[in-house]
KEKE-3310 file (N, C-alpha, C; in steps of 0.2 Angstrom, whole numbers, plus 5000, padded with zeros to 4 digits):
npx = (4962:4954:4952:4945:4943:4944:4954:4965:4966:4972:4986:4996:5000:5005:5017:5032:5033:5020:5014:5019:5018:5002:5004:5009:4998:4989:4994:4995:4992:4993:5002:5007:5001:5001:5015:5016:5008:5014:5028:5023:5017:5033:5035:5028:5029:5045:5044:5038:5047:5059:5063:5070:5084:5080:5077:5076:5064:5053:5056:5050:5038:5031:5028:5023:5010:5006:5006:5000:4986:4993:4995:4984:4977:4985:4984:4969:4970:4978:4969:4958:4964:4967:4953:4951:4948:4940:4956:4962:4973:4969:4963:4974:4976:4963:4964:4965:4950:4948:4955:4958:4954:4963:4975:4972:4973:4987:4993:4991:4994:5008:5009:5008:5017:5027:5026)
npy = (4957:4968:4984:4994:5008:5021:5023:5012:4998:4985:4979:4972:4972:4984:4997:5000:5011:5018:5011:5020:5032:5034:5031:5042:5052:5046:5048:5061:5077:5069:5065:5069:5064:5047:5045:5049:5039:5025:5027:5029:5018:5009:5010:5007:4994:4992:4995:4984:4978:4979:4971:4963:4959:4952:4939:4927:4920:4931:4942:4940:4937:4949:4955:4948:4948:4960:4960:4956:4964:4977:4975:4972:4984:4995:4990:4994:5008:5009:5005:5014:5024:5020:5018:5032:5037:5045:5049:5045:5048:5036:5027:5018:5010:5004:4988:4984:4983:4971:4962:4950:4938:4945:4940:4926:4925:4927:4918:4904:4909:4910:4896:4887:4893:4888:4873)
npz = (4894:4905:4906:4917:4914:4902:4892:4893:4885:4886:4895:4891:4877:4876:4873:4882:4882:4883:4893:4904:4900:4901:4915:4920:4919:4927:4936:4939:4945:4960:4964:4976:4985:4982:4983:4996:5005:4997:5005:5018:5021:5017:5029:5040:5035:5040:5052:5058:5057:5065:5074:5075:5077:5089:5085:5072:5068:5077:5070:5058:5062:5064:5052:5043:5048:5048:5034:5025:5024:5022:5009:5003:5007:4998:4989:4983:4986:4975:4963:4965:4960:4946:4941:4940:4953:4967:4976:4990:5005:5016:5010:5008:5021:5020:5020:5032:5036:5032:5040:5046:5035:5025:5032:5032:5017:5015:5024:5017:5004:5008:5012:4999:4993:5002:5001)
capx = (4961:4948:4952:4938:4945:4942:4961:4969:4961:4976:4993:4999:5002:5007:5026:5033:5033:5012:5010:5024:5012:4997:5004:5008:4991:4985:4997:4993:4989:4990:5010:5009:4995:5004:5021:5018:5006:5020:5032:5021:5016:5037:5037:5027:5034:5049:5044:5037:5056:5064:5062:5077:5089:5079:5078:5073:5057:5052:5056:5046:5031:5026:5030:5020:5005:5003:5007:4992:4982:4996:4996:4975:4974:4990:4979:4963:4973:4981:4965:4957:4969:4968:4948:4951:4941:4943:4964:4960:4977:4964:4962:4979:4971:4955:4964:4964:4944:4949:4963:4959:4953:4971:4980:4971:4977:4994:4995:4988:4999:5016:5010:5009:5024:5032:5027)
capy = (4960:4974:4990:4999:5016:5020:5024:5007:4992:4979:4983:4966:4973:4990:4996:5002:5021:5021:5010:5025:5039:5031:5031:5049:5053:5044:5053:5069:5080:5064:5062:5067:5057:5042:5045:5048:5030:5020:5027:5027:5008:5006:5013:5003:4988:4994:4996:4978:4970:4981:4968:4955:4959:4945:4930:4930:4921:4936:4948:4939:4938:4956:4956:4941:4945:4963:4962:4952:4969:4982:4976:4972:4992:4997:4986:4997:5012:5010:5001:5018:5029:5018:5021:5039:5038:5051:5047:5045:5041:5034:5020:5012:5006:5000:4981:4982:4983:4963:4960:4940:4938:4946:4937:4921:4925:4925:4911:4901:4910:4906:4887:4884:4894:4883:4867)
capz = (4901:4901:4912:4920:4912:4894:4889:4890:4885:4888:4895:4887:4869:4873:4874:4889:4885:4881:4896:4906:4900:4907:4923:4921:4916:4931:4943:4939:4953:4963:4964:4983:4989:4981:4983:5005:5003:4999:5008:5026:5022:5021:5036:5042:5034:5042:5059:5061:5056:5069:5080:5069:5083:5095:5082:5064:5068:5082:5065:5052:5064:5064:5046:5042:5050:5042:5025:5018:5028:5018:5003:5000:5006:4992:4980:4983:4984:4967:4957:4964:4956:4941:4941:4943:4958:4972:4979:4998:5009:5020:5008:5009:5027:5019:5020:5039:5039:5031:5042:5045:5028:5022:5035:5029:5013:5015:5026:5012:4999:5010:5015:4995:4989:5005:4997)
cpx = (4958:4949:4946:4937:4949:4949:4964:4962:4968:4982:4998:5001:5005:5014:5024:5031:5024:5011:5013:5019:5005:4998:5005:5003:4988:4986:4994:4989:4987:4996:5010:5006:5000:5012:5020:5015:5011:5024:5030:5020:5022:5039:5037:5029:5041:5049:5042:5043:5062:5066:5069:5081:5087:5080:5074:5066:5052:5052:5052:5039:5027:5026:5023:5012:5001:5003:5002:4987:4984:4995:4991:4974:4979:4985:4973:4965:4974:4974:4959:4959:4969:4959:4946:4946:4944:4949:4962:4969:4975:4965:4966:4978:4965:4957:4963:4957:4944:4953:4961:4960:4961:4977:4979:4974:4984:4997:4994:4994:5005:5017:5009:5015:5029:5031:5028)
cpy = (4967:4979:4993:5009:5016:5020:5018:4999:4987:4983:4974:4969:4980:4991:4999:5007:5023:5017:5017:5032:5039:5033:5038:5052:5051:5048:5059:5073:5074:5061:5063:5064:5051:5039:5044:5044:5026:5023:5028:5019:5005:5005:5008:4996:4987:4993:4991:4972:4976:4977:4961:4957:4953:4941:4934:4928:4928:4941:4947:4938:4943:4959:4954:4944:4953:4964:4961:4962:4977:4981:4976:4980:4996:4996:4991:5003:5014:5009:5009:5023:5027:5018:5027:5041:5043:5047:5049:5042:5037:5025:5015:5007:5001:4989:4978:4981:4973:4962:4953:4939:4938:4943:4928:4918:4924:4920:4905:4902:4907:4900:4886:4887:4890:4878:4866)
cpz = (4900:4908:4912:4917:4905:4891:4888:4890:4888:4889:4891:4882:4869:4874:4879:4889:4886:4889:4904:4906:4902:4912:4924:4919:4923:4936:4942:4942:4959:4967:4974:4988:4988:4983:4993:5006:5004:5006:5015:5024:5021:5026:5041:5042:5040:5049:5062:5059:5060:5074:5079:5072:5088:5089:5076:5065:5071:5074:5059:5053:5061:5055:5041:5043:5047:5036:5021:5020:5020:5014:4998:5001:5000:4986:4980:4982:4976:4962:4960:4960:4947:4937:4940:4948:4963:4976:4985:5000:5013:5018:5009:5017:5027:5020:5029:5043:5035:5033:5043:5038:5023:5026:5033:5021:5011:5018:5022:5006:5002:5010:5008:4990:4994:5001:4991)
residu = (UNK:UNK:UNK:UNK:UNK:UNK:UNK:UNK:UNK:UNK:UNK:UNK:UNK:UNK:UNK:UNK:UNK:UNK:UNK:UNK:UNK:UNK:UNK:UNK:UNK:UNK:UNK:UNK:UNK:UNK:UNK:UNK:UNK:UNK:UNK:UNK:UNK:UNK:UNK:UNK:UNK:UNK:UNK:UNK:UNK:UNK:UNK:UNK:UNK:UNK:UNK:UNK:UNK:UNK:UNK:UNK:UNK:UNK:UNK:UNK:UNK:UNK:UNK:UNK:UNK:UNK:UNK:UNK:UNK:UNK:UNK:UNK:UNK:UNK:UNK:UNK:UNK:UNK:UNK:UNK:UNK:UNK:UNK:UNK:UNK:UNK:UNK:UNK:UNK:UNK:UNK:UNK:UNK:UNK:UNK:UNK:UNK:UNK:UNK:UNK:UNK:UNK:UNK:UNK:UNK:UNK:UNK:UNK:UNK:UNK:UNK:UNK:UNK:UNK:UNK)
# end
């Protein structure tokens, strides 16, 4: 597996603390971009399963139907960070410019981990 950035060539062979220090390499000057990222996209997570007071389907809807959305903007977030390309929190949204696409995805991924 070939990274895009010259430090690591594979995380397969390496120990934990070398792949550990990497990520500290990668954070650096980046820890409060990254860190308020996740934690508004659980928010988010969050705020579409308040709803699991009416029925459990009602709460896995709004769940269901952002996730594929969050998780493609998280993936582009991070695989920037791991580029060292300019840390935008912006980015973590970039999945919602493919919201079908990603909702397409997941309804695919769920109907073949249902079956």
């Amino acid at each position: 597996m070939n990274w895009p950035h010259k430090r690591v060539k594979t995380t397969m062979m390496m120990d934990s603390y070398k792949i550990r220090n990497e990520a500290l390499i990668l954070l650096n000057h980046n820890w409060g971009t990254a860190v308020g990222t996740v934690f508004l996209m659980q928010l988010i997570y969050s705020g579409a399963g308040l709803v699991r007071d009416i029925s459990l389907f009602l709460s896995l809807t709004p769940i269901f139907i952002i996730s594929g959305a969050v998780e493609l903007g998280l993936a582009a977030f991070f695989i920037n960070l791991a580029e060292k390309k300019h840390l935008l929190f912006e980015d973590a949204f970039s999945g919602f410019k493919n919201f079908f696409k990603a909702l397409g995805i997941t309804f695919f991924w769920s109907l073949f981990c249902i079956l």
